[in-house]
Every structure is written in C-alpha cells, then in structure tokens.
LUMDOGU-27912 format. One record per residue (C-alpha): x negated, y, z; residue number from 0; residue in one letter. Coordinates in steps of 0.001 Angstrom, whole numbers. Layout:
<rs>
+---------+---------+---------+-----+---+
!      px !      py !      pz !   k ! r !
+---------+---------+---------+-----+---+
!       X !       Y !       Z ! NUM ! A !
...
+---------+---------+---------+-----+---+
</rs>
This chain:
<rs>
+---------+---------+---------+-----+---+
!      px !      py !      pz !   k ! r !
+---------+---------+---------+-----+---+
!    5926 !    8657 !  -44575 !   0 ! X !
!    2153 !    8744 !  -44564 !   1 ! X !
!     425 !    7792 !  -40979 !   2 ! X !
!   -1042 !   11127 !  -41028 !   3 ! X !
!    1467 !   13201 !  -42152 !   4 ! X !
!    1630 !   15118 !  -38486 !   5 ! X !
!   -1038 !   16535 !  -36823 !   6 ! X !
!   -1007 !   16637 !  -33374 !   7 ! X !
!   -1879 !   20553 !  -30886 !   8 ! X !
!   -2352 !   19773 !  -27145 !   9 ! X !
!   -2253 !   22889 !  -24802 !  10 ! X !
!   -4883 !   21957 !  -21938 !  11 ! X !
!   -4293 !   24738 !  -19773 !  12 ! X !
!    -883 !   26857 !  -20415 !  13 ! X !
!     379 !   25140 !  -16438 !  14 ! X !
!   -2948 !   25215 !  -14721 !  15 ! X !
!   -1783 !   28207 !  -11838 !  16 ! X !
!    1302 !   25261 !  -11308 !  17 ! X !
!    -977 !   23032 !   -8974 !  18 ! X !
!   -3942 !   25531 !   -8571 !  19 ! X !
!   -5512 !   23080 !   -5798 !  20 ! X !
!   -6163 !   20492 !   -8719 !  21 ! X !
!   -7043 !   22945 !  -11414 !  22 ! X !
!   -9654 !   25337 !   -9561 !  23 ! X !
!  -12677 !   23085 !  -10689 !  24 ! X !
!  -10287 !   21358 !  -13866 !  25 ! X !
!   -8115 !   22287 !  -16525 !  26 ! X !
!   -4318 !   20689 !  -16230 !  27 ! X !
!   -5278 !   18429 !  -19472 !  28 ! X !
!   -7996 !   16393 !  -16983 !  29 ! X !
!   -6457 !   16288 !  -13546 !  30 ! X !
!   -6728 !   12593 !  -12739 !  31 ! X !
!   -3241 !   10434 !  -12744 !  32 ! X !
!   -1962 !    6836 !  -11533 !  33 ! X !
!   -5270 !    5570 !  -10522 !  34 ! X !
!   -7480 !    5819 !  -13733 !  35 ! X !
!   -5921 !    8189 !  -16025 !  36 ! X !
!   -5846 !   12110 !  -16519 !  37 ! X !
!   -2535 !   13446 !  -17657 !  38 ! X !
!   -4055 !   14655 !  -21087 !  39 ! X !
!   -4118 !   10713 !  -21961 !  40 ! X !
!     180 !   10512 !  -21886 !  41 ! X !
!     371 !   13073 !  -24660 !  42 ! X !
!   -2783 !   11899 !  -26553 !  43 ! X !
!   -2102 !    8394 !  -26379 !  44 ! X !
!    1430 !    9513 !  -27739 !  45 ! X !
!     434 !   10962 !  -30554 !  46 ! X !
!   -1818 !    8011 !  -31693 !  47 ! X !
!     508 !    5593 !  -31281 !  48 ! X !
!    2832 !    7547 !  -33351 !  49 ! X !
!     145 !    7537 !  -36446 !  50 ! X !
!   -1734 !   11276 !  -35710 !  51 ! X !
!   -5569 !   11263 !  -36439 !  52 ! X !
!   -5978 !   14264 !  -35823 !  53 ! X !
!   -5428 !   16430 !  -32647 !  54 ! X !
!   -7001 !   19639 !  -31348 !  55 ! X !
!   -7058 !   20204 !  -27821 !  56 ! X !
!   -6824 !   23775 !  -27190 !  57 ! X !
!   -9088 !   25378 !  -23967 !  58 ! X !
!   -9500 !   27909 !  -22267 !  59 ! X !
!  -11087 !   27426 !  -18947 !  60 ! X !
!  -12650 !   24914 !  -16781 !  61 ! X !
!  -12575 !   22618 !  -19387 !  62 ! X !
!  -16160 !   21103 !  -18791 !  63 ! X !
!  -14081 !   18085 !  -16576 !  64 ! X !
!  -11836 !   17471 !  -19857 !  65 ! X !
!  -14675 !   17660 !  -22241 !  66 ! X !
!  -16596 !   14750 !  -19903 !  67 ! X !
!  -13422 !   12623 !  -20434 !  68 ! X !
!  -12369 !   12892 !  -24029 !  69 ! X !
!  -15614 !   12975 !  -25354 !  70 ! X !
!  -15870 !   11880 !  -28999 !  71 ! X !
!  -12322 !   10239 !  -28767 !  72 ! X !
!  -13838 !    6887 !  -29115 !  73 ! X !
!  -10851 !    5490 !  -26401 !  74 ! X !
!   -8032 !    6789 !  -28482 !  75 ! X !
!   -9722 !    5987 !  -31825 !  76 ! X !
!  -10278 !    9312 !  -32728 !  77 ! X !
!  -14078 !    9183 !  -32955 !  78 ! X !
!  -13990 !    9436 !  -37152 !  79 ! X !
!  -16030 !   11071 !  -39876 !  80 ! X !
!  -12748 !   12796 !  -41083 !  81 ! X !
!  -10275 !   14069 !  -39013 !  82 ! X !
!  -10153 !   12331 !  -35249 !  83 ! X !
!  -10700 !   14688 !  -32241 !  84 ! X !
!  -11092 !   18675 !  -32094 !  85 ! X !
!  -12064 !   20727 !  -29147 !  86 ! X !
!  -11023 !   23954 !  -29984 !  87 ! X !
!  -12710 !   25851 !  -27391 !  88 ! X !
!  -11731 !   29479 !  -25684 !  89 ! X !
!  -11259 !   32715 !  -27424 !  90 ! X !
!  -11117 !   36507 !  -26693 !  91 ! X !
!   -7146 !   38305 !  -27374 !  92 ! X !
!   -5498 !   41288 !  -26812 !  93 ! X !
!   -1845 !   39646 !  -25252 !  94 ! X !
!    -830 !   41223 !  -21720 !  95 ! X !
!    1131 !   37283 !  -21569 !  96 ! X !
!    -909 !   34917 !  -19289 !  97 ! X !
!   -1010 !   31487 !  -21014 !  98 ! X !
!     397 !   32674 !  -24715 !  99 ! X !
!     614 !   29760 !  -26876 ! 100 ! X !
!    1144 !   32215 !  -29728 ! 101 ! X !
!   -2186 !   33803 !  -28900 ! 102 ! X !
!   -3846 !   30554 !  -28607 ! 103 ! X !
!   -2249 !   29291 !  -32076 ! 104 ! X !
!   -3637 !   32519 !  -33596 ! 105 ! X !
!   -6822 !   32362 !  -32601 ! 106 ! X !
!   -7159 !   28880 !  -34609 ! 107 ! X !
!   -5746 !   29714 !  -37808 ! 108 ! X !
!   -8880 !   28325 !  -39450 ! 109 ! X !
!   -8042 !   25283 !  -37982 ! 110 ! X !
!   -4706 !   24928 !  -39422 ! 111 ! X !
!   -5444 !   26365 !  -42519 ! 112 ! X !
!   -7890 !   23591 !  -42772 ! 113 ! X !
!   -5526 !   20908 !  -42213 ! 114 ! X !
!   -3783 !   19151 !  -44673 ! 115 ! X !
!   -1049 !   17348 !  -42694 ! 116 ! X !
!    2747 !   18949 !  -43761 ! 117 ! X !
!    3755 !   18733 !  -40063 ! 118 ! X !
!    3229 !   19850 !  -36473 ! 119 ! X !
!    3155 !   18648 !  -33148 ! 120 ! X !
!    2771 !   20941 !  -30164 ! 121 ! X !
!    2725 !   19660 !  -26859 ! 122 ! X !
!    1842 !   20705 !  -23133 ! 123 ! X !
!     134 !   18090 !  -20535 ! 124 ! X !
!    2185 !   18781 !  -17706 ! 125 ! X !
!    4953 !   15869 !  -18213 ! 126 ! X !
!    4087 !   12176 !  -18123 ! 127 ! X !
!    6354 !   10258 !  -20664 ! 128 ! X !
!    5930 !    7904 !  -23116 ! 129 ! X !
!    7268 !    8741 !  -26344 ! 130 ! X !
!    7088 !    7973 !  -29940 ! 131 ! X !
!    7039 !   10910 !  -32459 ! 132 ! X !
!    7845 !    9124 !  -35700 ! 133 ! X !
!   11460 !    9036 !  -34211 ! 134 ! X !
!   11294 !   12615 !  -33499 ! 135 ! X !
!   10117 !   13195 !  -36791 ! 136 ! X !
!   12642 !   10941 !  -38959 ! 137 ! X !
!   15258 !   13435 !  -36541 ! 138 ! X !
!   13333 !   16510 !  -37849 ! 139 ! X !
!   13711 !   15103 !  -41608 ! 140 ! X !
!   17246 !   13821 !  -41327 ! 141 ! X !
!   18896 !   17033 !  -40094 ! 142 ! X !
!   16410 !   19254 !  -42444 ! 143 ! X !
!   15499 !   20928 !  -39323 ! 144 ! X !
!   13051 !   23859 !  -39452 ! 145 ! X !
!   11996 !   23436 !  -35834 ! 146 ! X !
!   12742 !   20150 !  -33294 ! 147 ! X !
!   12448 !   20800 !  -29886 ! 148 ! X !
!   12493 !   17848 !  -27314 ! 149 ! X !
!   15138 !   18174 !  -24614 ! 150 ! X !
!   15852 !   16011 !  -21757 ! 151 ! X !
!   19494 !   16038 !  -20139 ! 152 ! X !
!   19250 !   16802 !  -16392 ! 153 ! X !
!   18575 !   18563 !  -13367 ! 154 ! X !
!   15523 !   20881 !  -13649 ! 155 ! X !
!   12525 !   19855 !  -11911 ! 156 ! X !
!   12022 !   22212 !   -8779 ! 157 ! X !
!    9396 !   24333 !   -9221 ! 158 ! X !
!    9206 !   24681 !  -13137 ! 159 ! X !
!    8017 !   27622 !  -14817 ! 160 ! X !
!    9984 !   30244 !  -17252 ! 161 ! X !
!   12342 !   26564 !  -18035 ! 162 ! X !
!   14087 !   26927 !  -20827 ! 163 ! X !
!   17918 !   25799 !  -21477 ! 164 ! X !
!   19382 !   24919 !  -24284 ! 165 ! X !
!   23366 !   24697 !  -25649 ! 166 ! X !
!   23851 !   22632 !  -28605 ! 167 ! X !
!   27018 !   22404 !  -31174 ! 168 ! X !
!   27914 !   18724 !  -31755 ! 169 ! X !
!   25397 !   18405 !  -34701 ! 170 ! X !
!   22476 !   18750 !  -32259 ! 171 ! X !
!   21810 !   22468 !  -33872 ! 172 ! X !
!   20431 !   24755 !  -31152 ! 173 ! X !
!   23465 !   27921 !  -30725 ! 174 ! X !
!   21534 !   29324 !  -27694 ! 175 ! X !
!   18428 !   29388 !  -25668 ! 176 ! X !
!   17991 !   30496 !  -22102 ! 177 ! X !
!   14756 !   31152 !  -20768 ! 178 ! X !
!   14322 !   30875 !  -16828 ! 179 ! X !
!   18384 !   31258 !  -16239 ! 180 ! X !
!   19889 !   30871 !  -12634 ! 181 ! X !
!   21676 !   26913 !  -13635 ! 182 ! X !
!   22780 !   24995 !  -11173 ! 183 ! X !
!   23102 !   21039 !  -11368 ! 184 ! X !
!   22387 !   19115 !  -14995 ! 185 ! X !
!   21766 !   20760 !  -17869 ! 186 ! X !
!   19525 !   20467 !  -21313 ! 187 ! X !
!   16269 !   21453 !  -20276 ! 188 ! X !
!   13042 !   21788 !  -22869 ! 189 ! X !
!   10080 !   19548 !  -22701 ! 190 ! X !
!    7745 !   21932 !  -24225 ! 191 ! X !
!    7749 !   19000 !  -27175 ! 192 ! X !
!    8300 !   20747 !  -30364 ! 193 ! X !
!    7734 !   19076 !  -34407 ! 194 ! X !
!    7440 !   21910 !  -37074 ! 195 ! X !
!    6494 !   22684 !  -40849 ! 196 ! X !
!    2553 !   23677 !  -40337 ! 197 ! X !
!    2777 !   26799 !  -42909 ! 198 ! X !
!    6400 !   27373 !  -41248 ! 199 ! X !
!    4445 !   27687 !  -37880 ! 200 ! X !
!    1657 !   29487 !  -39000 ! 201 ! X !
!    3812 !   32553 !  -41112 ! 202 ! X !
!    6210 !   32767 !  -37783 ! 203 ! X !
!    2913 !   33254 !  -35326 ! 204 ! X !
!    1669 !   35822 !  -38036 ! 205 ! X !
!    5225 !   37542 !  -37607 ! 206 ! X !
!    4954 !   37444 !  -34123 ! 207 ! X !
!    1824 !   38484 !  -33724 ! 208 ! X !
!    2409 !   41523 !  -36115 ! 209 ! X !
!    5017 !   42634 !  -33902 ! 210 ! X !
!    2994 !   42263 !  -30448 ! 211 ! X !
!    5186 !   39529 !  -29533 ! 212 ! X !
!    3273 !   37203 !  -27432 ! 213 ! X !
!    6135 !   34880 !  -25558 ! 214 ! X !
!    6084 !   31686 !  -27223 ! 215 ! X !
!    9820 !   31078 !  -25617 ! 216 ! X !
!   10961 !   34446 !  -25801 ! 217 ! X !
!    9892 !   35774 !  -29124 ! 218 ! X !
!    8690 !   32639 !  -30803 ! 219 ! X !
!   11931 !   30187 !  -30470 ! 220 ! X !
!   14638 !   32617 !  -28654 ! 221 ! X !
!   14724 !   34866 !  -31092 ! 222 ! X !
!   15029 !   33036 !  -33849 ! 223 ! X !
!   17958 !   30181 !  -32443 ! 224 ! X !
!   20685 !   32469 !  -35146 ! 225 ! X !
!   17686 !   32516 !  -37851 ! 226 ! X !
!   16139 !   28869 !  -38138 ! 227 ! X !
!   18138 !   25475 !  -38139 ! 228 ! X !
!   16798 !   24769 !  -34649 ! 229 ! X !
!   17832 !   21563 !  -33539 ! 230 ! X !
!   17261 !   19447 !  -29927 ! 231 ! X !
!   15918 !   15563 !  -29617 ! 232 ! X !
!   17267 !   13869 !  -26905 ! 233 ! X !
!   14609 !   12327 !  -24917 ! 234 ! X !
!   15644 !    9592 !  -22140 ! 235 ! X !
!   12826 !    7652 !  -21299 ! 236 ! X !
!   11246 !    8352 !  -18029 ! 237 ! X !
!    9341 !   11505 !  -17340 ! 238 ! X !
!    7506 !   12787 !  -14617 ! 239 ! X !
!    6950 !   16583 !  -14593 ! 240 ! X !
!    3954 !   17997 !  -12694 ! 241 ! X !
!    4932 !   21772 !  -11360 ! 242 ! X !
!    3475 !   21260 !   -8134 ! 243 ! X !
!    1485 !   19474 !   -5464 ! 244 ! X !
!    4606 !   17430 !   -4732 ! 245 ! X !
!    5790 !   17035 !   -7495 ! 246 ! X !
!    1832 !   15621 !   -8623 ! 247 ! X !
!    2137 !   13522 !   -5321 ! 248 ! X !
!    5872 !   12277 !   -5572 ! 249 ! X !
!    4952 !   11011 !   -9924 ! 250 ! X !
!    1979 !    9579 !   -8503 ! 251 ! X !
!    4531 !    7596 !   -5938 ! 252 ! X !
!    7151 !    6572 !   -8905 ! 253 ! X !
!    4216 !    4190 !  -10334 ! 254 ! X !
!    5410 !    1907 !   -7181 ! 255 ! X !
!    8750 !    1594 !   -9365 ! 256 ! X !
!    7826 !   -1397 !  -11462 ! 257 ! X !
!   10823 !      77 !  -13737 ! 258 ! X !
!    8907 !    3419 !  -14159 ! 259 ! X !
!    5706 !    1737 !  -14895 ! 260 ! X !
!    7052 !    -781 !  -17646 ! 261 ! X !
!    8671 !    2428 !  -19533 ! 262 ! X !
!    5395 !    4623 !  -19100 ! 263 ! X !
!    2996 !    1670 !  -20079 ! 264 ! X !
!    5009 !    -100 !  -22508 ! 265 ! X !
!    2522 !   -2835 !  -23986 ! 266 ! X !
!    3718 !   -1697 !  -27587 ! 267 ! X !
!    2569 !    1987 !  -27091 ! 268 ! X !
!    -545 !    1471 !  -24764 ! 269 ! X !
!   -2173 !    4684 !  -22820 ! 270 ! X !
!   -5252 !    4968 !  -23578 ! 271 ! X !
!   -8001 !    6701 !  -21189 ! 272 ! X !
!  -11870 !    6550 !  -20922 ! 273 ! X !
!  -13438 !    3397 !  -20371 ! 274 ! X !
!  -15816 !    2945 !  -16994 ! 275 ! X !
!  -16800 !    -746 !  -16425 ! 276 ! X !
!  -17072 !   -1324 !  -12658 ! 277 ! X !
!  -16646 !   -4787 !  -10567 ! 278 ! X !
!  -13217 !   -5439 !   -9547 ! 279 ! X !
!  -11640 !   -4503 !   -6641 ! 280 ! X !
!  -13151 !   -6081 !   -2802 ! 281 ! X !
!  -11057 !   -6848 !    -238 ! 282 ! X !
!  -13291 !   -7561 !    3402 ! 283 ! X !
!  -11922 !   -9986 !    5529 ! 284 ! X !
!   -9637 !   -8203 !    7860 ! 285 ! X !
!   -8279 !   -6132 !    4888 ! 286 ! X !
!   -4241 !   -5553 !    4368 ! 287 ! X !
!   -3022 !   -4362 !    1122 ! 288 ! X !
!     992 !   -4059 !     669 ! 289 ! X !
!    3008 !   -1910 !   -2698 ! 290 ! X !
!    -406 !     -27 !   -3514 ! 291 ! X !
!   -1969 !     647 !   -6611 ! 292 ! X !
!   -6098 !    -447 !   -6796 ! 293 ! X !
!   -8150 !     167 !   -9346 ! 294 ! X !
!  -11118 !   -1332 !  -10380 ! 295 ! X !
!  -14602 !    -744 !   -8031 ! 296 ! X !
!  -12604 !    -208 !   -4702 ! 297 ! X !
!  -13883 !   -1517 !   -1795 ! 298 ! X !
!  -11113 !   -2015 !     927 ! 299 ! X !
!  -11653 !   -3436 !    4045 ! 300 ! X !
!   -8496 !   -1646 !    5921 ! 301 ! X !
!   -4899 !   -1501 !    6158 ! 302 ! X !
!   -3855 !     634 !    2370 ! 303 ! X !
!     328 !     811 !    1963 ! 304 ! X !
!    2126 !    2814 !    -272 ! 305 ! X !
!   -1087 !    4208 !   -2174 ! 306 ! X !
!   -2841 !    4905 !   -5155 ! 307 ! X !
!   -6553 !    4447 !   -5001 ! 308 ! X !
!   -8635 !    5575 !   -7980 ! 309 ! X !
!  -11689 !    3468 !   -9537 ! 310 ! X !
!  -15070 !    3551 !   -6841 ! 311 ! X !
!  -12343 !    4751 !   -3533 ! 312 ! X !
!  -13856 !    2988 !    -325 ! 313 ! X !
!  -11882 !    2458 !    2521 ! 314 ! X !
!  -13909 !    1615 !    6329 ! 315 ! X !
!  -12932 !   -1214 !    8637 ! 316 ! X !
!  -10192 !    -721 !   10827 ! 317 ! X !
!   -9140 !    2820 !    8856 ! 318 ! X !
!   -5201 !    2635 !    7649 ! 319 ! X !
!   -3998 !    4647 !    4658 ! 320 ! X !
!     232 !    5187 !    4028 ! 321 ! X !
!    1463 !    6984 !    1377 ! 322 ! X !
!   -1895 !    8498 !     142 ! 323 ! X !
!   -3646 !    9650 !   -3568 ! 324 ! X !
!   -7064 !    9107 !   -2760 ! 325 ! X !
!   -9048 !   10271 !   -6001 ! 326 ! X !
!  -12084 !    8366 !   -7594 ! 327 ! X !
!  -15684 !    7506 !   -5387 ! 328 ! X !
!  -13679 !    8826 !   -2434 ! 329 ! X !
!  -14900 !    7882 !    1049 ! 330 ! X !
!  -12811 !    6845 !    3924 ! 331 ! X !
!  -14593 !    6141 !    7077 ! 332 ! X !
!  -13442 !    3385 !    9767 ! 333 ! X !
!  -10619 !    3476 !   11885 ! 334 ! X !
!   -9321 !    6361 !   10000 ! 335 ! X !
!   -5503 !    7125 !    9741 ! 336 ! X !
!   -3873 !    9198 !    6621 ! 337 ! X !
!    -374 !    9754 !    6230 ! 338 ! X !
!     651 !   11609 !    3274 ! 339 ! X !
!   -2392 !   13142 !    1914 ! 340 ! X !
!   -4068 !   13493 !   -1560 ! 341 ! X !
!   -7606 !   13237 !   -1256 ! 342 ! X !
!   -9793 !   14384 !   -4404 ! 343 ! X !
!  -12777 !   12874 !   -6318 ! 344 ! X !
!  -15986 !   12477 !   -4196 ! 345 ! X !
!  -14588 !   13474 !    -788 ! 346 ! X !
!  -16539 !   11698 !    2402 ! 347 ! X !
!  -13652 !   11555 !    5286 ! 348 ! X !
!  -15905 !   10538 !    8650 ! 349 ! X !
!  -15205 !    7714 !   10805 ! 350 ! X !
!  -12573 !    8208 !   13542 ! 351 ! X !
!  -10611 !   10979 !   11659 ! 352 ! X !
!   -6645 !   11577 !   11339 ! 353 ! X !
!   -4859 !   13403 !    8898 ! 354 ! X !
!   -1316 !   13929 !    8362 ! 355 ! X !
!    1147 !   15709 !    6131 ! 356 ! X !
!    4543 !   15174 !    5451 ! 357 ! X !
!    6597 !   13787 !    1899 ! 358 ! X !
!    7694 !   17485 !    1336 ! 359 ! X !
!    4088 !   18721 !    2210 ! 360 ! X !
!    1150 !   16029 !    1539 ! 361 ! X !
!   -2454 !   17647 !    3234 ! 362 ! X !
!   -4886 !   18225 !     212 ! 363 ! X !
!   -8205 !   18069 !     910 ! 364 ! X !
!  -10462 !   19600 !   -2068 ! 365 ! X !
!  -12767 !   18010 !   -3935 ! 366 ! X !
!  -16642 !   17264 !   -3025 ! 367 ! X !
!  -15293 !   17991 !     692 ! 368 ! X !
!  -16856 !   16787 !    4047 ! 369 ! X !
!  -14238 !   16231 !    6592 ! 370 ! X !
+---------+---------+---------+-----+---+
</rs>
C-alpha cells in the first residue's frame, strides 16, 4: 500500500448552526479546542499520520479564522510543491439542503478528477478522536467493501443532528440505515467517517446529482445500503462529539481525564496545530493552580481550578476561576469570580466582576467583548 494511496476531504462547515455562539465569526473547522488547538487539527492530524499528503478542506463561510490557522500546512507537513494542502474555497448551487456534502463534492469535481490517489477519505470536524485510517482502510480492502463507514457503539450524543443508525449482519455488511430515528439507549451510531473508491464516489454524486438528490445520508448512503457492499468499522477509542455549547464545554472538561488525554494525544500519532512561540506560563506569588490545563504565555496570579486556559489568557490578583474555557489573550481582571463560563478569544472581563452559569448551562460571553 503506497503512503499516498488515500486522499484525505475535510468538511469545515457542514455543523457550524450546532454551536452558532462559536461559529458566528468562525467556521466549525477553526473553533479553538483543549487550550491550543482548533478541532480541524484532530481530523487533519489523522489523516497525516495515517500517510495522506493531500487534503482539501472544503469552505463555505467564515472561513478567514481557518485560513489564518492552516496556512500553507507547514505544521502538518503539508506545505509541498506537489500535493500537501488545498483550500477549496465556496461555491454557488442550486440544492434547497442546507450543508449538502453532495453539493459541496460536486462543485470540486476538478479537484478529484485531478487527483491520482485510488481512495477517499471524507470526514466532518465536529468529533475529536484519534484514529488511524490505514486500519480502516486494510478493513475497506479485506471485506472488498465499496463504501466503509465508521461507527461507534453507544448512546447518541444529545443534541446530534439528522444521526444516523446503522444494523449490521455478522459480517459487518450494512442491512439498514436509519437516519434521525426515535432510539433509545445504545446503538451503532455513524461518525460521519467514511473510506471510498474516488471514481466510485465521484459517478454516485453525478447520479445523485442528476436526480436532484442532495442528502448525503438520505440519498447518497440510505439508498444504496441493498445496492453497494456497505460495510461499518468499529471505532472504540475515545471521542468527543461537539453538537452543542455543552457538549463543546463538557469535551473541553474530559482533557482533565489523564485517560482521555493519553488516547487523544497518543505520542505515536501526535496532533499537530499551528506553532506560536510565547514565554511559558507565570505564576505571581499568591497564585493557586489545582487540575487545570495552562498553556504557554498565561499569566496567572489567582486562584484557576478545573480550567482550560488558552495561550496569552491573563488572570488579575485575587480573581478565582472554577470550571471555566477561557479562550486565547483573554483578560480577567482582579478579584474576579467565574463559575462555569466559556470566555472567547480577546475578551477584557473588568476588575470586581462575577459570572456564573451552571454544568448544564455554562455563560458564554462572545468574542472581542467588554464586560
């Protein structure tokens, strides 16, 4: 198997209305994760550890944000004179379906048809996970599968979109696929993780386009389970699906978990992200730091449990921070208290100020705000 017999399709947008706080001034690709990272890096970084050099990040809106942070693709080693990195930027179509990953694959056919790799991998950026597609792909090749589809056995994260379901005969073949049913308790649910034939993908978006079929789920997969060997990968490494602020706030929370972060940053499959050099993180005198994550630049000279604090966050004398997301060059002014509240990039919170939200409910405040 050649190292770049896949090439790798990243949908930037298709969840952005999931967590429309986060994605009014970003696209879902670049909303920032786990102190230094944006959630595009999990799927990116997954695909070059698994041998891809080339990947095209589809757009559609408010993509300026993700543009800033991939850049060339220097971080993932995809800054190359062949292949490496491909914005594929947005596009005019005629589909009355919002987010239609069979419009967007349309609209870069010359992309495709100018690739030369014999397989496929499509992938949202809404789940964290870290996961290596050569295994999905030896799966793909030993069951002489015409489609793969990633599954992961379990209860469906609250607040999902259109999931799908999907009931499998003891081969792993796909028999049926539910989209959005009423399913109570565990079940198979879809990662939106899928390893195709390129051509194979390419003739079955032609079909469906030629039909005015825009549903990736619904006319793309469900209605061909009887036609196509479909078959499901078992995935059952950790994952953290973002369908909400909570949900954003409660994966951000997991990284506490030292098991959760030695499966999502496994030394043998790094995640890669965009380098900024800064100092390392100051603690003042009177500071008091207990099961947080820091990054580098912070200057704390407060009481910070149970947080996350992004690269350039400072936190005031005598302010106290519990179970916060406080986003990059964020200000927090002294004797401050915030319980439960995601803060975005460049906010200034005054001096003397309390905010408080609740585990089921964390406050937001927006980002470039004044409070």
């Amino acid at each position: 198997m050649r190292a770049n017999n896949m090439l790798g399709v990243l949908f930037s947008n298709v969840h952005d209305e999931k967590i429309r706080e986060l994605t009014e001034k970003r696209a879902m690709g670049s909303v920032p994760f786990g102190g230094r990272y944006r959630l595009i890096d999990f799927p990116l970084s997954n695909m070059v550890n698994s041998g891809i050099n080339k990947v095209g990040v589809i757009t559609k809106n408010n993509y300026q944000s993700l543009m800033d942070h991939l850049g060339t693709g220097k971080a993932w080693d995809l800054s190359r004179k062949r292949e490496g990195l491909f914005i594929l930027p947005p596009f005019g179509g005629a589909s009355s379906v919002p987010n239609s990953r069979v419009e967007y694959l349309k609209s870069i056919t010359r992309f495709l048809n100018n690739s030369r790799e014999e397989y496929i991998v499509l992938s949202d950026c809404d789940m964290v996970c870290n996961i290596d597609y050569r295994d999905v792909l030896a799966f793909h090749l030993e069951k002489e599968a015409d489609i793969t589809l990633v599954y992961r056995f379990g209860k469906i994260p609250e607040g999902t979109s259109d999931p799908t379901v999907y009931t499998m005969d003891l081969d792993g073949r796909v028999i049926e696929m539910l989209v959005n049913p009423a399913v109570n308790g565990e079940c198979n649910y879809g990662m939106s993780i899928l390893i195709m034939k390129r051509e194979k993908l390419m003739s079955m978006i032609d079909d469906c386009v030629s039909r005015n079929q825009f549903s990736f789920k619904r006319d793309f997969l469900q209605r061909n389970v009887k036609e196509c060997k479909i078959y499901g990968y078992e995935f059952k490494g950790t994952v953290q699906t973002i369908c909400s602020m909570n949900s954003y706030f409660e994966a951000n929370m997991t990284l506490m978990d030292p098991k959760v972060r030695a499966e999502l940053f496994n030394p043998n499959r790094p995640i890669y992200t965009k380098v900024r050099d800064d100092m390392p993180a100051r603690y003042g005198l009177g500071a008091s730091v207990s099961n947080s994550i820091i990054a580098d630049g912070c200057v704390i000279e407060g009481t910070v449990e149970n947080c996350v604090l992004f690269r350039g966050v400072k936190v005031g004398k005598g302010a106290k921070l519990e179970n916060c997301v406080i986003m990059q060059d964020s200000v927090i002014g002294e004797n401050c208290r915030l319980n439960y509240v995601v803060v975005d990039k460049d906010v200034e919170i005054k001096d003397e100020r309390s905010l408080m939200g609740f585990q089921s409910y964390p406050v937001y405040i927006s980002k470039g705000a004044i409070v």
